[in-house]
C-alpha positions as CSV (number, residue, x, y, z in Angstrom):
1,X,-4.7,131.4,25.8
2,X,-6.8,128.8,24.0
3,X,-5.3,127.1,21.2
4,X,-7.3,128.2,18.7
5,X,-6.8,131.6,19.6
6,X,-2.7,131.0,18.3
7,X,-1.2,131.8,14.9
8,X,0.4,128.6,15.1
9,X,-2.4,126.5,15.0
10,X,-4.4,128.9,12.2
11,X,-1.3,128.2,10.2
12,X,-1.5,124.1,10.4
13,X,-4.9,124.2,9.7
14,X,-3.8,126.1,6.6
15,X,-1.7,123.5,5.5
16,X,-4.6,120.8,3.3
17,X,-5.4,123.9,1.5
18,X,-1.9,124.6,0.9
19,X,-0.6,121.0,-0.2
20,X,-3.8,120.8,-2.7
21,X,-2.7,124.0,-4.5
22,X,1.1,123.1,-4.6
23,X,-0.1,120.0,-6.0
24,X,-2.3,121.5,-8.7
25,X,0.6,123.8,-10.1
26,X,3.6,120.6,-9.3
27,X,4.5,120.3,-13.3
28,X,6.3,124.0,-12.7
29,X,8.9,121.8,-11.4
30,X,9.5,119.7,-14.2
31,X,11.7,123.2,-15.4
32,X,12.7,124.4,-11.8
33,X,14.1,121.2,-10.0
34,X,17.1,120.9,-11.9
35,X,20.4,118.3,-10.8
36,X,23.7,118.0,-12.5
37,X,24.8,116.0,-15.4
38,X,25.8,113.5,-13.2
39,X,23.3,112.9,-11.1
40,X,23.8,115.1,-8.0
41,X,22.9,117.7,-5.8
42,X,23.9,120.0,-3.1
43,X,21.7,121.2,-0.4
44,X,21.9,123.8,2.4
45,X,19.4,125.4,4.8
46,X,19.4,126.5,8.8
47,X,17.2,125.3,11.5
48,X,14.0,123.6,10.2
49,X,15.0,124.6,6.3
50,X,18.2,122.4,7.1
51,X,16.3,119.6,8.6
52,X,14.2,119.8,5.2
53,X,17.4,119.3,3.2
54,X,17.7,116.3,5.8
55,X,14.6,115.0,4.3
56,X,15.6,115.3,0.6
57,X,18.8,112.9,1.5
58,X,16.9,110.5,2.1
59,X,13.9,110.6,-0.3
60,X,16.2,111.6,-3.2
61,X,18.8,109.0,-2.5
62,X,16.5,106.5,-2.1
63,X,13.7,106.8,-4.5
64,X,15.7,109.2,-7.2
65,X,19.2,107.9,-7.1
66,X,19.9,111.5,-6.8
67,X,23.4,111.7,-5.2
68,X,23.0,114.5,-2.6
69,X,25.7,116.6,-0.2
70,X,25.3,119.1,2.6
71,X,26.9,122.6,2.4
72,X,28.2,123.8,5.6
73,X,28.5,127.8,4.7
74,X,31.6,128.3,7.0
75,X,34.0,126.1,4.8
76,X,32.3,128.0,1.7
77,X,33.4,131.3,3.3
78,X,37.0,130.4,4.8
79,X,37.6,128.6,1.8
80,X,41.3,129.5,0.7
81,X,40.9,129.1,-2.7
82,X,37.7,128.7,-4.8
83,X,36.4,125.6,-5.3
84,X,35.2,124.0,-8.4
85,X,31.4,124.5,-8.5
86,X,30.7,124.1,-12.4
87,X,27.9,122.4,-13.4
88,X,27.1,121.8,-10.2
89,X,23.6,122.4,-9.1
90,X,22.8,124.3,-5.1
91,X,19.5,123.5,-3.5
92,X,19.4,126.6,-0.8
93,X,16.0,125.9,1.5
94,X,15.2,129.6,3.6
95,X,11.3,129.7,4.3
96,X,12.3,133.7,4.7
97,X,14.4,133.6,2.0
98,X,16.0,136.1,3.9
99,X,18.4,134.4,5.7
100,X,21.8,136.1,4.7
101,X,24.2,133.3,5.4
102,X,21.9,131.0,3.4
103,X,22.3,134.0,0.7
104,X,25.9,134.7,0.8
105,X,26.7,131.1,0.5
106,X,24.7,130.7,-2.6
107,X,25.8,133.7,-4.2
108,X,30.1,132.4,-3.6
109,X,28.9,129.2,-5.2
110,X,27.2,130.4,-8.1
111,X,30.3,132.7,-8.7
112,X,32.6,129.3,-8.9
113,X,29.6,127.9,-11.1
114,X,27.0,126.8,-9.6
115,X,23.2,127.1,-10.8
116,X,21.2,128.2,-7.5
117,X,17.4,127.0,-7.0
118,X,15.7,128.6,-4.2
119,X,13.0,126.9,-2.2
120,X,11.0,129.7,0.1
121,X,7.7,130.7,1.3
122,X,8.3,134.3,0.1
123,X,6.3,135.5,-3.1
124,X,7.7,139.1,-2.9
125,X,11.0,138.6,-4.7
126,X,12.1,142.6,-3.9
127,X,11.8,141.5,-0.4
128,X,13.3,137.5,-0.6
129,X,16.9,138.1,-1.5
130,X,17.5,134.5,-2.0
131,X,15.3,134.0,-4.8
132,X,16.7,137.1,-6.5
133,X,19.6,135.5,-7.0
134,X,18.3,132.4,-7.7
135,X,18.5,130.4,-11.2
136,X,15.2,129.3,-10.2
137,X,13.1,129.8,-7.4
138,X,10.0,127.4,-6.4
139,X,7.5,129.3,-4.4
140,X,5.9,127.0,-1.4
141,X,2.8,128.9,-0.9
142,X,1.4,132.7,-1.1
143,X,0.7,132.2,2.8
144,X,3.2,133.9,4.9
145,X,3.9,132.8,7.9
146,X,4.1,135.0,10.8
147,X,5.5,132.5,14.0
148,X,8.5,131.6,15.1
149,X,8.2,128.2,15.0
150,X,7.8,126.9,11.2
151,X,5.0,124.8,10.9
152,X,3.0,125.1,7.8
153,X,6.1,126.4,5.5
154,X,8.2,123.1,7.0
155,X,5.2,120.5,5.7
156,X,5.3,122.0,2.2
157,X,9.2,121.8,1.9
158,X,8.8,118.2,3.0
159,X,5.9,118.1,0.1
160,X,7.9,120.2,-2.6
161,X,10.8,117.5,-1.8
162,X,8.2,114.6,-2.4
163,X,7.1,115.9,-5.6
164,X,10.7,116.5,-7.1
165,X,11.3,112.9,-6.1
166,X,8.0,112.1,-8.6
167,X,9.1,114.3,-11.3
168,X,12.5,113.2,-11.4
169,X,12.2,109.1,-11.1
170,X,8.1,108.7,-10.8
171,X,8.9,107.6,-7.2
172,X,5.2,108.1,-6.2
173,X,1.6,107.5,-7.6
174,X,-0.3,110.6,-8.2
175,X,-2.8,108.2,-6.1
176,X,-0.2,108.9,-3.2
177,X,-0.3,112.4,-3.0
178,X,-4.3,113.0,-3.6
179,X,-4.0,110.0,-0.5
180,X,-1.8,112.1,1.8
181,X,-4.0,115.4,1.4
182,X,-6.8,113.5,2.3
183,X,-5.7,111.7,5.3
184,X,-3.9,115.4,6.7
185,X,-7.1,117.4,5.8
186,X,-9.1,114.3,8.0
187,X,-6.9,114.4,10.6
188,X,-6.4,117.8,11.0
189,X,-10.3,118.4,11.2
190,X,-10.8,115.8,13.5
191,X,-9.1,117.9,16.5
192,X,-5.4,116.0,15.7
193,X,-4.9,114.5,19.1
194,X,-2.8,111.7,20.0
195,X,-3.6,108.4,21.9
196,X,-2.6,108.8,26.0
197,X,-2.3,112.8,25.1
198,X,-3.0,113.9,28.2
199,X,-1.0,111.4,30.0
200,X,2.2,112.3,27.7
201,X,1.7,115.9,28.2
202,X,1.9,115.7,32.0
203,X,5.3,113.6,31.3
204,X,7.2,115.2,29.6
205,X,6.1,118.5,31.1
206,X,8.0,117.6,33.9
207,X,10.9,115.7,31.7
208,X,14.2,116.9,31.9
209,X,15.6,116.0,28.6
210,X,12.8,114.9,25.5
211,X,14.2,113.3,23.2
212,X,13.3,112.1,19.2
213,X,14.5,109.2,17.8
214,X,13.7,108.2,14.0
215,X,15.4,106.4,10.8
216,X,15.4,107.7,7.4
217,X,13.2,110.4,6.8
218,X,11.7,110.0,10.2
219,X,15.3,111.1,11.2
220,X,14.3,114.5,9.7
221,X,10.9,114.6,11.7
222,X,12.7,113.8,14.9
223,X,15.2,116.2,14.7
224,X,12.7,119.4,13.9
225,X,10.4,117.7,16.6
226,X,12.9,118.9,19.1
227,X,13.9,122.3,17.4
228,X,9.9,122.8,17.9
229,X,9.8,122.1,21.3
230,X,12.9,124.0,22.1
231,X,11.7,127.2,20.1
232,X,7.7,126.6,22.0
233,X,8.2,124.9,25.1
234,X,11.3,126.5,26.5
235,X,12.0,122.4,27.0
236,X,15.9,120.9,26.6
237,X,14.5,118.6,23.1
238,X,17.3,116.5,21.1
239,X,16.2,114.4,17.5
240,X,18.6,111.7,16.4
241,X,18.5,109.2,14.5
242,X,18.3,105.4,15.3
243,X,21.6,104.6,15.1
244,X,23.2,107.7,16.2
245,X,21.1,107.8,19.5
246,X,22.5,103.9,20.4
247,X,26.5,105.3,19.4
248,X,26.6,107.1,22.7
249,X,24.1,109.4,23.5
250,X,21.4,107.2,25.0
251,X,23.9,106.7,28.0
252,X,22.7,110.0,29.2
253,X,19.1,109.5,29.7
254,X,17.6,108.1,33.0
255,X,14.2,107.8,34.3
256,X,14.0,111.8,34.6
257,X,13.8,111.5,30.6
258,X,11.5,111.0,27.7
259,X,11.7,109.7,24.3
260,X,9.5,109.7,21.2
261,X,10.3,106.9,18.7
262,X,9.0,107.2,15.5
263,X,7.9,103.8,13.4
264,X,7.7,104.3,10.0
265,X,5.6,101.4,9.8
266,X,2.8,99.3,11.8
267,X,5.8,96.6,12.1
268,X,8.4,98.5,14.3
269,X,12.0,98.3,12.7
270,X,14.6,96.4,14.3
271,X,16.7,99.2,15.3
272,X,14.1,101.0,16.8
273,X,13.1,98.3,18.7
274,X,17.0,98.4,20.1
275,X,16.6,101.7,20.8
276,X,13.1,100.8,23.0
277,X,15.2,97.6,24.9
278,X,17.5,100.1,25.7
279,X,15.7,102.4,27.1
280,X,13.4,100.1,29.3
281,X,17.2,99.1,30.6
282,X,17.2,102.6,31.7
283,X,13.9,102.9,32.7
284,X,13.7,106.3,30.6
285,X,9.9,106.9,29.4
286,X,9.1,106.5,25.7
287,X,6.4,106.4,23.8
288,X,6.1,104.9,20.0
289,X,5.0,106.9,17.4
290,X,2.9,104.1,15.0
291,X,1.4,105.5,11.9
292,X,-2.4,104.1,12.1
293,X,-3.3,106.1,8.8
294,X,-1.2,107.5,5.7
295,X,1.8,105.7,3.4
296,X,5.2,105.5,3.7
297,X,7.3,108.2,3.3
298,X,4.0,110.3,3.4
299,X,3.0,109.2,6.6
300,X,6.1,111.5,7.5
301,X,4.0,114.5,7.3
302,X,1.3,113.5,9.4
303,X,3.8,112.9,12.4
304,X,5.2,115.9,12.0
305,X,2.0,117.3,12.6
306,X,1.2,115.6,15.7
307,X,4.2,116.6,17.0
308,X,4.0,120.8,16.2
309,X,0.6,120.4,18.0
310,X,2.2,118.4,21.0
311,X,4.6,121.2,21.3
312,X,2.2,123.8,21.1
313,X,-0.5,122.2,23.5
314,X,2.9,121.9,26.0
315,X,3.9,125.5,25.7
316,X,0.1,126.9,26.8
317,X,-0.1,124.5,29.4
318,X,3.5,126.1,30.5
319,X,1.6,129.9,30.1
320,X,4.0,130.1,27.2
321,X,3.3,132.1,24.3
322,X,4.1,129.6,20.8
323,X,3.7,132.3,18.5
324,X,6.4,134.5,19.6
325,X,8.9,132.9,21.8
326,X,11.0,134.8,24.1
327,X,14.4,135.5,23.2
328,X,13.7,134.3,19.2
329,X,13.5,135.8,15.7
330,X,11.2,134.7,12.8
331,X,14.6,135.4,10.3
332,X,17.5,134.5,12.7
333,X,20.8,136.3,11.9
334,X,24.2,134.4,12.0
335,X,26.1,135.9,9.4
């Protein structure tokens, strides 16, 4: 199968279209993105939806002063006794909106007080339970997507979560945004390959382990990096961040290994630059991930990319088939 012949890569090449019209109707969230009184938020989401709330962490915290705090929905439903939700405000990410777990756990919390605002990529609300619900809901796109593997719906959470930062605090330029569609839109159009693609493919084709490391939002890239190339590659993928990776797990990656480091910036971070001496230590393969194009936390989005079209050039040169893994669901049922 050629690339271009998968959903998958139809879908990113959706995605300059897509941030340009989220962009044109972004003052919708001046009513929708609500926080408390005080400042807060709660998030919770599953696979890449909780690697978005990831993202928000650190973009809210650090450009909003927006206090935010993960849900984990088993404590919400072996909770004993209610807990005090009032006034509180529930951020539940589902691209589906039909994840039920996501669902039930908003619901419980908006019965002890919360107000529930849905982020999805599902305009029909008879079919997108999550939204019904919902206080508010904030629509990513009218494009559904059909794969596995979230690509195009996982760049406009990251987006959606960029904006709420501007309406909130004015984190960003408008400047920034028009900036960032621009430099996607080149870059996808330009064939989006990396430098030494070929060479990197044939690694960490044969890799046991591939690993992601990243700090601050670029923690968030790494760690749906390797859901992708679990869900397209078949391949054992891991995504830390910085710090966690040097607490322990680097001691079990050897020269069978590879790793993707993600910069943030042309000047590599300190701490990612420990994470590279270590690795040369263990003679584990690596490659850095240096934004040549694109602003910081922007340039976020643009790795990302590079990364879902790694993963999707790796599974057809496996004979894999991206768009509908084996063994996987679009709407995954835990609950």
């Amino acid at each position: 199968m050629k690339i271009e012949k998968t959903i998958t890569f139809k879908d990113i090449n959706e995605i300059p279209a897509l941030l340009e019209e989220f962009s044109r109707k972004a003052g919708f969230l001046k009513k929708s993105a609500l926080k408390s009184k005080r400042g807060g938020v709660y998030l919770v989401g599953r696979g890449s939806s909780g690697n978005a709330t990831l993202f928000a962490k650190y973009i809210w915290e650090e450009y909003s002063g927006v206090i935010t705090n993960f849900i984990h929905p088993h404590s919400i439903f072996a909770a004993k006794n209610p807990l005090n939700f009032k006034n509180e405000v529930v951020w539940a990410f589902s691209q589906s909106g039909k994840s039920r777990d996501i669902a039930a756990c908003l619901k419980k919390l908006m019965l002890w007080g919360a107000k529930g605002i849905a982020v999805t990529n599902e305009e029909n609300i008879k079919k997108n339970p999550l939204a019904k619900m919902a206080d508010r809901h904030i629509l990513l796109s009218d494009s559904k997507e059909v794969p596995v593997a979230a690509t195009k719906s996982f760049i406009l959470q990251l987006w959606s979560i960029l904006w709420t930062a501007h309406i909130w605090s004015k984190a960003f330029s408008l400047k920034d945004f028009t900036d960032a569609q621009a430099e996607i839109k080149n870059f996808i159009a330009k064939g989006a390959f990396l430098d030494k693609e070929d060479e990197i493919l044939r690694k960490i084709k044969k890799a046991s382990v591939i690993g992601f490391v990243g700090r601050g939002p670029y923690n968030a890239i790494a760690e749906d990096s390797a859901l992708k190339f679990r869900e397209m590659t078949c391949s054992h993928s891991l995504g830390y961040s910085a710090a966690e990776f040097l607490h322990g797990p680097i001691g079990s990656y050897s020269s069978k290994d590879f790793i993707f480091l993600f910069s943030p910036f042309k000047k590599i971070p300190n701490d990612i630059l420990k994470v590279e001496k270590a690795l040369k230590t263990r003679k584990t393969s690596y490659e850095i991930i240096i934004p040549n194009i694109g602003k910081y936390p922007f340039n976020c989005l643009l790795a990302d990319i590079k990364m879902k079209l790694l993963a999707l050039r790796l599974a057809l040169k496996k004979g894999l088939n991206p768009d509908n893994p084996k063994g996987l669901n679009k709407v995954t049922d835990t609950f």
